[in-house]
Jmol script that loads the backbone (N, CA, C; Angstrom):
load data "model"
ATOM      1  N   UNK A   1      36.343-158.094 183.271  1.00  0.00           N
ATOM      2  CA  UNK A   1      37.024-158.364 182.034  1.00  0.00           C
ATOM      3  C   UNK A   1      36.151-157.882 180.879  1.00  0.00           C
ATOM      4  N   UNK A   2      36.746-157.059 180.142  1.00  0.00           N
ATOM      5  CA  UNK A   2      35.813-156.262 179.177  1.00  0.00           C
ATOM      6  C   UNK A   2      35.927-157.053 177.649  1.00  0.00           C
ATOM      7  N   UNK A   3      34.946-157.416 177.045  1.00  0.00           N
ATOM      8  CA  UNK A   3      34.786-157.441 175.709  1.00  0.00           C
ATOM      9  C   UNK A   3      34.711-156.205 174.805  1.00  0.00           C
ATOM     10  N   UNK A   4      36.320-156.461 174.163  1.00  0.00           N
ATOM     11  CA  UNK A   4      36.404-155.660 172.842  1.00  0.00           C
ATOM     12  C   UNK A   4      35.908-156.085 171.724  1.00  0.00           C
ATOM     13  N   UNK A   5      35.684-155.178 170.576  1.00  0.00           N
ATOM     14  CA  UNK A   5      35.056-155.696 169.399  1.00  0.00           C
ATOM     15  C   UNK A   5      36.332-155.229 168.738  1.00  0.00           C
ATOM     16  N   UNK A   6      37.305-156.368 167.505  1.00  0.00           N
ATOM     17  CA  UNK A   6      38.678-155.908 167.233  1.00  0.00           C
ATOM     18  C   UNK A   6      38.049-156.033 165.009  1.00  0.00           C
ATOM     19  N   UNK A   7      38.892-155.173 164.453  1.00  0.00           N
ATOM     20  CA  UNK A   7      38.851-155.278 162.886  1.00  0.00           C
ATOM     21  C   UNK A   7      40.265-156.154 162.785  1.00  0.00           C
ATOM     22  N   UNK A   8      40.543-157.107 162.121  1.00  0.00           N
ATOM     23  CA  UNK A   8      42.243-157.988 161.776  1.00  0.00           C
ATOM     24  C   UNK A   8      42.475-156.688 160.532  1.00  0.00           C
ATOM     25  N   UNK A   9      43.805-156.425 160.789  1.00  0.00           N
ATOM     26  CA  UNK A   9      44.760-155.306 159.762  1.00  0.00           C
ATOM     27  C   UNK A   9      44.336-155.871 158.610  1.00  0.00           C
ATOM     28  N   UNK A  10      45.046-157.221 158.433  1.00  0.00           N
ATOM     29  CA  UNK A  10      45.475-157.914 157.705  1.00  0.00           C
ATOM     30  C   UNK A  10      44.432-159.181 156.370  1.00  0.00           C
ATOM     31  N   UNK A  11      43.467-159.203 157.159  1.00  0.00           N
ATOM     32  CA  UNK A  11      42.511-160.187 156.381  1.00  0.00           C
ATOM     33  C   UNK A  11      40.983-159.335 156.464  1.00  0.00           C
ATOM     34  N   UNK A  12      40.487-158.759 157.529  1.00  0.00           N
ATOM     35  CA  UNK A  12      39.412-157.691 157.264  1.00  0.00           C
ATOM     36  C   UNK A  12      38.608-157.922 158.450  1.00  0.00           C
ATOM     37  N   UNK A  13      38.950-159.585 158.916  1.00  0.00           N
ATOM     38  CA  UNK A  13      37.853-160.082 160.134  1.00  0.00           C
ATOM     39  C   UNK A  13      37.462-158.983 161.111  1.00  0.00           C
ATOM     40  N   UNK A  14      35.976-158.885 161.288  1.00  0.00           N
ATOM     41  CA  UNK A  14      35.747-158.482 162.590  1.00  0.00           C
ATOM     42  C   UNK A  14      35.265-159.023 163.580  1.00  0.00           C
ATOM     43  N   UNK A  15      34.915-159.394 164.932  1.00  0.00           N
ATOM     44  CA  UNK A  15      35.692-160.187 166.123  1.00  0.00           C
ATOM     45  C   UNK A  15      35.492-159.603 167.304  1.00  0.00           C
ATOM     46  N   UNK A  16      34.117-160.011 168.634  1.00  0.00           N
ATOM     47  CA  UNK A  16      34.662-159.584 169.685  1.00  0.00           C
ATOM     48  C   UNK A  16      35.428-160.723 170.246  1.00  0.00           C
ATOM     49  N   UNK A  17      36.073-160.059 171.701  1.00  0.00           N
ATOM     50  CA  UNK A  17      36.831-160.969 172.445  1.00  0.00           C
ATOM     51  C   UNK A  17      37.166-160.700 173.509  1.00  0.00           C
ATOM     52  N   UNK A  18      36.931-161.545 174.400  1.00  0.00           N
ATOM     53  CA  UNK A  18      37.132-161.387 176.109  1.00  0.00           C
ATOM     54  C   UNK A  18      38.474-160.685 176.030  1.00  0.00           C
ATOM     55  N   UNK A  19      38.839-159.856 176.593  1.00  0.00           N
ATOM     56  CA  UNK A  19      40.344-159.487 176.836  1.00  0.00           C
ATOM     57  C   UNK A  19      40.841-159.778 178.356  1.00  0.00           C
ATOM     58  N   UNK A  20      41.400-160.675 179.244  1.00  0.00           N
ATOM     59  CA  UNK A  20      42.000-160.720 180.169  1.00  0.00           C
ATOM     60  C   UNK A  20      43.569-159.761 180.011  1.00  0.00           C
ATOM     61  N   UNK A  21      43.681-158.937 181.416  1.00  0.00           N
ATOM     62  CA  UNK A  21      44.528-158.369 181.885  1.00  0.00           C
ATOM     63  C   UNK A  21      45.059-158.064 180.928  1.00  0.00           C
ATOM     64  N   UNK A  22      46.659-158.228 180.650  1.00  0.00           N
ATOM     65  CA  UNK A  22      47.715-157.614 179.580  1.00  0.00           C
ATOM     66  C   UNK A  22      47.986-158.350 178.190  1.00  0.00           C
ATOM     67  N   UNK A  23      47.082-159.893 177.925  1.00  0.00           N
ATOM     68  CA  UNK A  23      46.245-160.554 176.999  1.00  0.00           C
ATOM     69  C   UNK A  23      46.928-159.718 175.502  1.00  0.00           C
ATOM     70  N   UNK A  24      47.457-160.553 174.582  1.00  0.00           N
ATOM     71  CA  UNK A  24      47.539-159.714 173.313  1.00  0.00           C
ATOM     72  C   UNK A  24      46.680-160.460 172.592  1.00  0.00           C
ATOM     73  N   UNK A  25      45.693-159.876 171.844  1.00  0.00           N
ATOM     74  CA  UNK A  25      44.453-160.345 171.311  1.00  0.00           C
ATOM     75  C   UNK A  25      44.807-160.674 169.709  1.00  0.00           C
ATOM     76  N   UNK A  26      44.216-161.823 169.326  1.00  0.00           N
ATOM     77  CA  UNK A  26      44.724-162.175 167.727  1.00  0.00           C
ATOM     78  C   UNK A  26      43.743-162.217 166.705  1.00  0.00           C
ATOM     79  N   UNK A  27      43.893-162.578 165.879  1.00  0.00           N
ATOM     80  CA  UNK A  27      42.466-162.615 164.978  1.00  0.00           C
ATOM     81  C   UNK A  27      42.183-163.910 164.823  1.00  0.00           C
ATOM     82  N   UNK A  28      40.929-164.421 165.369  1.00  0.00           N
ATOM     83  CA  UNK A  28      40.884-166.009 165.115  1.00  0.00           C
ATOM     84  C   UNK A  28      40.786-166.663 163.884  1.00  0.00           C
ATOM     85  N   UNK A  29      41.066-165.789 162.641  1.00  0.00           N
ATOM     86  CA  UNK A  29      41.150-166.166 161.420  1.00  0.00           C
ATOM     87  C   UNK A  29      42.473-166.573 160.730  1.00  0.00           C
ATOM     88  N   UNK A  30      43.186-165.207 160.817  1.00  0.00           N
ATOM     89  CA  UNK A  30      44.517-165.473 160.022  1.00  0.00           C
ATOM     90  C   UNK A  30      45.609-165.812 161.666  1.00  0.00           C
ATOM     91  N   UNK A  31      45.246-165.271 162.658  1.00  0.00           N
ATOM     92  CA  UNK A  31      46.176-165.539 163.833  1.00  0.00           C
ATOM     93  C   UNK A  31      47.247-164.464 163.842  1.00  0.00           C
ATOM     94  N   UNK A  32      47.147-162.894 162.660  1.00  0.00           N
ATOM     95  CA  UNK A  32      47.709-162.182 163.014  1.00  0.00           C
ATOM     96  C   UNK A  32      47.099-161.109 164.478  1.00  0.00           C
ATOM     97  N   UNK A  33      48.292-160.721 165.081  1.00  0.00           N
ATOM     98  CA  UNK A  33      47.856-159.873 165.824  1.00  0.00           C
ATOM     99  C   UNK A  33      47.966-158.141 165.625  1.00  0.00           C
ATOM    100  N   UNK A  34      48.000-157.709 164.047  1.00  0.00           N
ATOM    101  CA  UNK A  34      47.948-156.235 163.690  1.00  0.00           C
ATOM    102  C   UNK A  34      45.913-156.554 164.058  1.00  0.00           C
ATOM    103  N   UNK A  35      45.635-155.614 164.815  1.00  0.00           N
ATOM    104  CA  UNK A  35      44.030-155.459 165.051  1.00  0.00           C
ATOM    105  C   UNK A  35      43.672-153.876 165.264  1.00  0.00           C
ATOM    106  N   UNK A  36      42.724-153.392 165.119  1.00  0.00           N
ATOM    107  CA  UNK A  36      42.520-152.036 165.452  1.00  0.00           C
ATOM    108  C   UNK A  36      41.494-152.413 166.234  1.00  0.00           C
ATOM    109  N   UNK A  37      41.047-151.494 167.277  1.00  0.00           N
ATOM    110  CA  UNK A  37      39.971-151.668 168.573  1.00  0.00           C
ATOM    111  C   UNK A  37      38.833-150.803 167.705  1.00  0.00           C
ATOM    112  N   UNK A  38      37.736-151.319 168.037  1.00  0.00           N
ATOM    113  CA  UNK A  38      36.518-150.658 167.451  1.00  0.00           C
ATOM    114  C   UNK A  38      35.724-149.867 168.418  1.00  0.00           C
ATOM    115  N   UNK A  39      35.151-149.100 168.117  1.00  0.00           N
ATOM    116  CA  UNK A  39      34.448-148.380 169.153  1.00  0.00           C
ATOM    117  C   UNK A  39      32.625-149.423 169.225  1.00  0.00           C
ATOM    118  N   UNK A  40      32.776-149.721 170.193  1.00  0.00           N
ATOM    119  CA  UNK A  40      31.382-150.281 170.356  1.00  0.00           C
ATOM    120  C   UNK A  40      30.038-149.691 170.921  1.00  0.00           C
ATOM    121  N   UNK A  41      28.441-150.234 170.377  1.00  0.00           N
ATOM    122  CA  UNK A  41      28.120-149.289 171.118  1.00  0.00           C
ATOM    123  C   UNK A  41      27.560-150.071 171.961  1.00  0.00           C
ATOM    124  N   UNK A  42      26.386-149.604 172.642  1.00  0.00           N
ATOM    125  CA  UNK A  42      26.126-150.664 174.260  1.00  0.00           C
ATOM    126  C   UNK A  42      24.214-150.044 173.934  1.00  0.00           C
ATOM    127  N   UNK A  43      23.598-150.766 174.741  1.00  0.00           N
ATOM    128  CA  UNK A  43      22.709-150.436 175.036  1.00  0.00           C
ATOM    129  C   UNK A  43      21.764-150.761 176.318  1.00  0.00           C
ATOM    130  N   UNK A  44      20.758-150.490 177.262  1.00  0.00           N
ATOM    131  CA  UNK A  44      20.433-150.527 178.531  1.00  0.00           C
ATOM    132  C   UNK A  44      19.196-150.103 178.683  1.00  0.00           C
ATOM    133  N   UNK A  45      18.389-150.727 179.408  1.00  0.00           N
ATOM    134  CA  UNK A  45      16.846-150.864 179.515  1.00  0.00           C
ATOM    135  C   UNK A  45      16.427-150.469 180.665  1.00  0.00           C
ATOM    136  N   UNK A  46      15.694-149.244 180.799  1.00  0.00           N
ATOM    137  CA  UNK A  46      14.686-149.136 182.390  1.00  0.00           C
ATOM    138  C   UNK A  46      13.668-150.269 182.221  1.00  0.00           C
ATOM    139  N   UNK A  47      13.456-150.227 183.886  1.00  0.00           N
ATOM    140  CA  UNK A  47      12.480-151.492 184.484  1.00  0.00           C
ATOM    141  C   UNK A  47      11.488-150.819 183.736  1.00  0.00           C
ATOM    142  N   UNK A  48      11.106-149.834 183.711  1.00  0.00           N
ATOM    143  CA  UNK A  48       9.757-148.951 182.946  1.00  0.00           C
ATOM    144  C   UNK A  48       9.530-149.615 181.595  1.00  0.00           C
ATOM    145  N   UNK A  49      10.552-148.737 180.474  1.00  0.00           N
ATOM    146  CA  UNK A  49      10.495-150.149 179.511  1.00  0.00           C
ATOM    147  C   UNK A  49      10.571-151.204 179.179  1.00  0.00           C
ATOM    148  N   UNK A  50      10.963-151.601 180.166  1.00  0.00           N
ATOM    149  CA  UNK A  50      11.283-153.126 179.843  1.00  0.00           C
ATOM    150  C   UNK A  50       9.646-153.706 180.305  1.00  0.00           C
ATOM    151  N   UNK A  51       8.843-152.909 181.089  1.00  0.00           N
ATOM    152  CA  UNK A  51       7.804-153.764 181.243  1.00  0.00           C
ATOM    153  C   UNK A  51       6.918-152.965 180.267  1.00  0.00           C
ATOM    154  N   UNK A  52       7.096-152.302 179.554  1.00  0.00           N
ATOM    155  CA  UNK A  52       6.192-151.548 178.556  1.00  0.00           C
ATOM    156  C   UNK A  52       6.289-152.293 177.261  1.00  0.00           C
ATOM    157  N   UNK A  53       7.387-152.646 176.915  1.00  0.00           N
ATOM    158  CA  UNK A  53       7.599-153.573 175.951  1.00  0.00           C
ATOM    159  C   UNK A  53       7.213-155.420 176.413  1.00  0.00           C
ATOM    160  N   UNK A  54       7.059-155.679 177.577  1.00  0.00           N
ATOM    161  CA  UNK A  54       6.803-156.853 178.379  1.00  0.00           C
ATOM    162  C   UNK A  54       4.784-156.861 177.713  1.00  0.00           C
ATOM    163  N   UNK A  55       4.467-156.102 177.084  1.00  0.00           N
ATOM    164  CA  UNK A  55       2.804-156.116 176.807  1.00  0.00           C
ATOM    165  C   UNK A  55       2.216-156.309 178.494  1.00  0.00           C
ATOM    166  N   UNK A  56       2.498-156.953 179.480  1.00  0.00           N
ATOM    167  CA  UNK A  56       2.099-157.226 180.267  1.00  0.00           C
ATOM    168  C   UNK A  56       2.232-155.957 181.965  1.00  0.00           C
ATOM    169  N   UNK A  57       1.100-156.020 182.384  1.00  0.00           N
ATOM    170  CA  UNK A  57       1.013-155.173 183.701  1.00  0.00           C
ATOM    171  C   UNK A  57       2.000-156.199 184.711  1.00  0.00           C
ATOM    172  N   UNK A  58       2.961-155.821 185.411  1.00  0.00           N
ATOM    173  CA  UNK A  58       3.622-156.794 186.267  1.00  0.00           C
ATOM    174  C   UNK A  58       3.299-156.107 187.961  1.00  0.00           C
ATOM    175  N   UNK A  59       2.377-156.728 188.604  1.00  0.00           N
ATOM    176  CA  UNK A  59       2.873-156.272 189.790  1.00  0.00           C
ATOM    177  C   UNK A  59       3.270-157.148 190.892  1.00  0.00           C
ATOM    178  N   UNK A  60       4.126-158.028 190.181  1.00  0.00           N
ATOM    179  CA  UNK A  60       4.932-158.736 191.399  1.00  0.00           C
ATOM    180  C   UNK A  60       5.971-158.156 192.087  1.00  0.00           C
ATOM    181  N   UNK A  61       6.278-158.229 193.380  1.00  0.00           N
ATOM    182  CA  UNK A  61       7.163-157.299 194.713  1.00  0.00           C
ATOM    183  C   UNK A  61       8.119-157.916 194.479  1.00  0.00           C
ATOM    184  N   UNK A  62       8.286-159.428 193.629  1.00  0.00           N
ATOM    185  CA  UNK A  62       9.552-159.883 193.404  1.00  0.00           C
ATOM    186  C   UNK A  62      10.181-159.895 192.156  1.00  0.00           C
ATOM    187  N   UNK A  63      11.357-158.870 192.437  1.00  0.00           N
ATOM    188  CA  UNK A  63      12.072-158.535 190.669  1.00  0.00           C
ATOM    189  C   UNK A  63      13.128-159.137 191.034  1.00  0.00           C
ATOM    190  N   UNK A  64      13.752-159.612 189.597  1.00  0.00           N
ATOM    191  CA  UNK A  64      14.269-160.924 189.573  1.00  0.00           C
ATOM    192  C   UNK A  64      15.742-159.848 188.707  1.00  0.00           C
ATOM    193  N   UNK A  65      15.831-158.244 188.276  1.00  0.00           N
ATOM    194  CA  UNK A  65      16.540-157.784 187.071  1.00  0.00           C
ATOM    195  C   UNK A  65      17.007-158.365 185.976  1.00  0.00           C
ATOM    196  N   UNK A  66      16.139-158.971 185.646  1.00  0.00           N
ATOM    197  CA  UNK A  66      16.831-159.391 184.312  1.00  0.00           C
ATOM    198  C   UNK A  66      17.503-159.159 183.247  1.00  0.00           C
ATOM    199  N   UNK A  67      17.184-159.498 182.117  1.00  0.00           N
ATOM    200  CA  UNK A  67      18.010-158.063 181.028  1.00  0.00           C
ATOM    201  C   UNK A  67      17.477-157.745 179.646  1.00  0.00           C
ATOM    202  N   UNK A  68      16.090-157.168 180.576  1.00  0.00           N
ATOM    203  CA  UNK A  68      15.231-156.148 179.962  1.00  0.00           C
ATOM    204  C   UNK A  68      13.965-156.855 179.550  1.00  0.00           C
ATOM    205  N   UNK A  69      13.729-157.920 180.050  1.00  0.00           N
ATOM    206  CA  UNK A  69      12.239-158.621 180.071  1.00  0.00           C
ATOM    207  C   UNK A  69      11.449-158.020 181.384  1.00  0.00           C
ATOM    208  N   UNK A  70      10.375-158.659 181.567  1.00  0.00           N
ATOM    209  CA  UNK A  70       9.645-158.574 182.464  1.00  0.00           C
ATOM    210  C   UNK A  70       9.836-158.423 184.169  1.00  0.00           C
ATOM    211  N   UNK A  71       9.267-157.947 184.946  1.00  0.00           N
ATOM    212  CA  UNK A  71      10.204-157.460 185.998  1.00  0.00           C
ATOM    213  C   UNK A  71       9.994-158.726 186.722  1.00  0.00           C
ATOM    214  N   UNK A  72       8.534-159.541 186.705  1.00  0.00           N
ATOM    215  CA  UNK A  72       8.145-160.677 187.166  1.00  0.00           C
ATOM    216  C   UNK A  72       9.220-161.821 186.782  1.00  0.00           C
ATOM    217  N   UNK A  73       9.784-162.344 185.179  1.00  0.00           N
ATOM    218  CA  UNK A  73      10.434-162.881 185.228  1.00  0.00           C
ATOM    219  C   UNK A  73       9.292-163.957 184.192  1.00  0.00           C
ATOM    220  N   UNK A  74       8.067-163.725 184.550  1.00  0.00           N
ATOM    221  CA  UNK A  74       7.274-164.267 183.484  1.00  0.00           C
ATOM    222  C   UNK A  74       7.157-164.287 181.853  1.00  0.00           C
ATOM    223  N   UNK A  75       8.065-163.429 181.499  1.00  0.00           N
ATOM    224  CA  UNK A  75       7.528-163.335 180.150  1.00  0.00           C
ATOM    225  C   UNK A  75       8.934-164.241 179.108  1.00  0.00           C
ATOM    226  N   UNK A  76       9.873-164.649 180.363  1.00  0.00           N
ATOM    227  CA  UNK A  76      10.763-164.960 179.422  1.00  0.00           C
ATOM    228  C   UNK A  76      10.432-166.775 179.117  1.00  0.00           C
TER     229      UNK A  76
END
end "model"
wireframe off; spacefill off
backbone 0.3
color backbone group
């Protein structure tokens, strides 16, 4: 189930929101449903950086993937 990020036509709100299946999405402000879909952007971390930015040497055999801390799991 993907989170959209929506603009309301009508009042200006901007708004993400879980979207299930065929779901018509509203604005939790005014409760109109004129919305335009926004383009979102994303972002994603190698284990590399993520332990480069971690300040710390990790060499534990047990990675835990977190999301984008330490590979140990220690630093959070």
């Amino acid at each position: 189930m993907p989170i959209y990020e929506y603009k309301c036509k009508r009042c200006g709100e901007t708004f993400e929101l879980l979207v299930r299946g065929s779901e018509k999405p509203q604005c939790p402000m005014c409760s109109s449903k004129s919305l335009k879909k926004l383009v979102s952007g994303f972002s994603t971390v190698s284990e590399r950086k993520a332990r480069m930015a971690c300040g710390r040497r990790c060499d534990s055999p047990k990675k835990h993937g977190c999301c984008g801390g330490c590979c140990c799991g220690g630093c959070h």
